[in-house]
Steps between C-alpha positions, in 0.01 A plus 500: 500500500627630857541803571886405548530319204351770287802674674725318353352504195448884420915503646613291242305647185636894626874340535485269140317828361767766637803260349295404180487927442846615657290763710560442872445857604158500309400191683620590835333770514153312433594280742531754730169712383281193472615353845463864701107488292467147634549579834313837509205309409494247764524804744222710325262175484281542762345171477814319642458744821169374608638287738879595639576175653397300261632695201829624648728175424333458150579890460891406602527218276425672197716769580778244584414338152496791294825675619631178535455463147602800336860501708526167334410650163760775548753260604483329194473761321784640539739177529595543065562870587710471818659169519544397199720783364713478808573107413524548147664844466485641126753538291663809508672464154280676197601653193318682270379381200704568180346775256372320230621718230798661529653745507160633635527516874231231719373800723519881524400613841355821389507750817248796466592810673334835581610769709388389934617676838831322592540355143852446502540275791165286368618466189854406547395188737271414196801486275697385712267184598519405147874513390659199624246297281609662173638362177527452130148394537377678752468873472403801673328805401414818649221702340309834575276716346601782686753806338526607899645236686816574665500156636530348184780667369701457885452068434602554123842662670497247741458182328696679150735143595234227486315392210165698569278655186387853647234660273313845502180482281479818370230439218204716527169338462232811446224244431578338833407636839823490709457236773535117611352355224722703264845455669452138542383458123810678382704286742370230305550627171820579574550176577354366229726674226843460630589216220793250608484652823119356581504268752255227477394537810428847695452527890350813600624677796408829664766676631406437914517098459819331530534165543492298810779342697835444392430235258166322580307788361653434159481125504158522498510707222692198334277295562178671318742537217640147481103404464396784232822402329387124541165581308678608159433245230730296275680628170238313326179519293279785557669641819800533284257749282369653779825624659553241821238712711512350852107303628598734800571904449476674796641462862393705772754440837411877635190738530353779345687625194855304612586148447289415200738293218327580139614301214568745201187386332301627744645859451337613223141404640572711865620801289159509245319444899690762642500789209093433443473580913758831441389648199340825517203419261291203753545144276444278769230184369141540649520298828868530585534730778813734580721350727844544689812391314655209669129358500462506141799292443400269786197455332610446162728247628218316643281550252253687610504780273335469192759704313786230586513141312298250698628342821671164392556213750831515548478868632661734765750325743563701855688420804320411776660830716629810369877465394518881458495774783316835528714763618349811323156470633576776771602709212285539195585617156115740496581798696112483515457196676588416862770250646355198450530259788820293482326163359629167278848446630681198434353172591156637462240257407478554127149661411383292209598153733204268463327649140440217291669686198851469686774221507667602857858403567548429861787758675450425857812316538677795378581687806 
């Protein structure tokens, strides 16, 4: 085979591959890694210097080849990404899926709050990023574990004319050491014992993550849901014994401790998880290290914590970008812990993009 066929060869399998997986920034930058090692190489390889005039042109072509090819590659790359959504536009009408059992809302967006320099201003945009795309069955909640937030009580005044839950935890856990893992647990069990009010669904949301755009940020929320939604079995046979669980329960279309959709199932599981990592008296399993919050729920949801049911096939579904922005980062909630850097806006490249455990739902087209 020539070395120009060969070319055209290797082009073809990285294009067919790249569309085959939906991952054109994972392949274009191999492209770009392999063809920048190619040519380094032929530089470094003194053997083709032995003789300059008779090397030079055979030095050229290759370099001509291999650049040659991988613009080519990149080209086509990119032609689903760029062109087609331009000639095909998508459609901008969505709704959300209807809850499945009523009068149970679909989805609680459950905001957690805790006391942060410049609270009120952060925490009003978060609210406020979140309202228009309320209704019967979609809710929104605002928890803290706090008794001292001033904050709080200034958006219960200021939203007393929207229909917001506000709610104070003020049960003492003694057993517990007060932290993370303890105020997220209760969040969940909180959650998990309102009765009719339980949504099927619950999105978690820290209080410095609104959503993006006007309305393309929440469309792509739509979208995850319309496919967990999509997943829930017929009335019949066993799944009728077995409560309609959805093949898919858990979206992720933020980062961190935001974004992550948990099907109610799954809340009883995460608050076991997150209790056994707060109690005073250590009950952790022999092997299962501590770990930060939002990464034990990731983990559960991909299964790779042993305490969480097995990973199933039909498992997390992401967007391909962040749909939620950051706008707390310069001002954390530890009065120990330095401004963090202001990272994972909107339109980020979502972190888990490319795992084999994800179903991603392509946003690009969204703004």
């Amino acid at each position: 085979m020539t070395p120009k066929l060969r070319t055209y060869v290797l082009t073809a399998l990285y294009v067919a591959l790249c569309w085959l997986d939906n991952a054109p920034w994972t392949y274009s930058v191999t492209i770009i890694l392999t063809t920048t090692i190619h040519l380094a190489q032929t530089v470094l390889d003194s053997r083709q210097w032995q003789d300059i005039s008779t090397t030079k042109p055979a030095i050229l072509s290759q370099f001509r080849l291999r650049v040659g090819g991988a613009v080519i590659a990149l080209l086509l790359v990119s032609i689903p990404y760029s062109l087609l959504p331009i000639l095909f536009p998508p459609a901008r009408v969505l709704a959300m899926p209807q809850t499945p059992f009523p009068p149970s809302p679909l989805l609680d967006i459950l905001i957690l709050s805790f006391p942060r320099p410049n609270g009120a201003l952060i925490l009003n945009t978060t609210i406020s990023s979140y309202l228009p795309h309320l209704s019967n069955d979609i809710r929104l909640s605002l928890y803290t574990y706090s008794t001292d937030h001033p904050v709080f009580q200034e958006m219960q005044t200021a939203f007393q004319d929207h229909d917001i839950t506000f709610h104070v935890n003020r049960d003492p856990r003694p057993d517990a050491l007060d932290g993370h893992y303890l105020h997220l647990s209760e969040a969940f069990r909180w959650q998990n014992e309102r009765g009719a009010q339980k949504a099927e669904w619950t999105m978690l949301v820290e209080d410095d993550f609104p959503i993006c755009g006007a309305d393309a940020g929440w469309e792509a929320v739509v979208r995850v849901m319309e496919i967990l939604e999509g997943g829930r079995p017929s009335e019949t046979g066993d799944h009728k014994r077995l409560g309609r669980i959805p093949k898919r329960r858990s979206g992720f279309v933020g980062t961190g401790g935001s974004g992550l959709i948990l099907h109610r199932s799954l809340l009883p599981t995460l608050i076991y998880i997150l209790r056994t990592h707060a109690d005073r008296t250590p009950r952790l399993p022999a092997g299962v290290p501590p770990r930060p919050v939002d990464v034990i729920v990731q983990d559960c949801l991909l299964g790779k914590d042993p305490m969480c049911p097995p990973w199933r096939e039909e498992g997390l579904v992401i967007t391909s970008r962040l749909v939620m922005d950051h706008i707390g980062g310069l001002a954390s909630t530890n009065k120990y812990k330095p401004p963090n850097s202001d990272q994972w806006r909107c339109g980020w490249r979502h972190p888990f993009h490319g795992l084999p455990e994800v179903e991603v739902v392509p946003v690009e087209g969204l703004w």
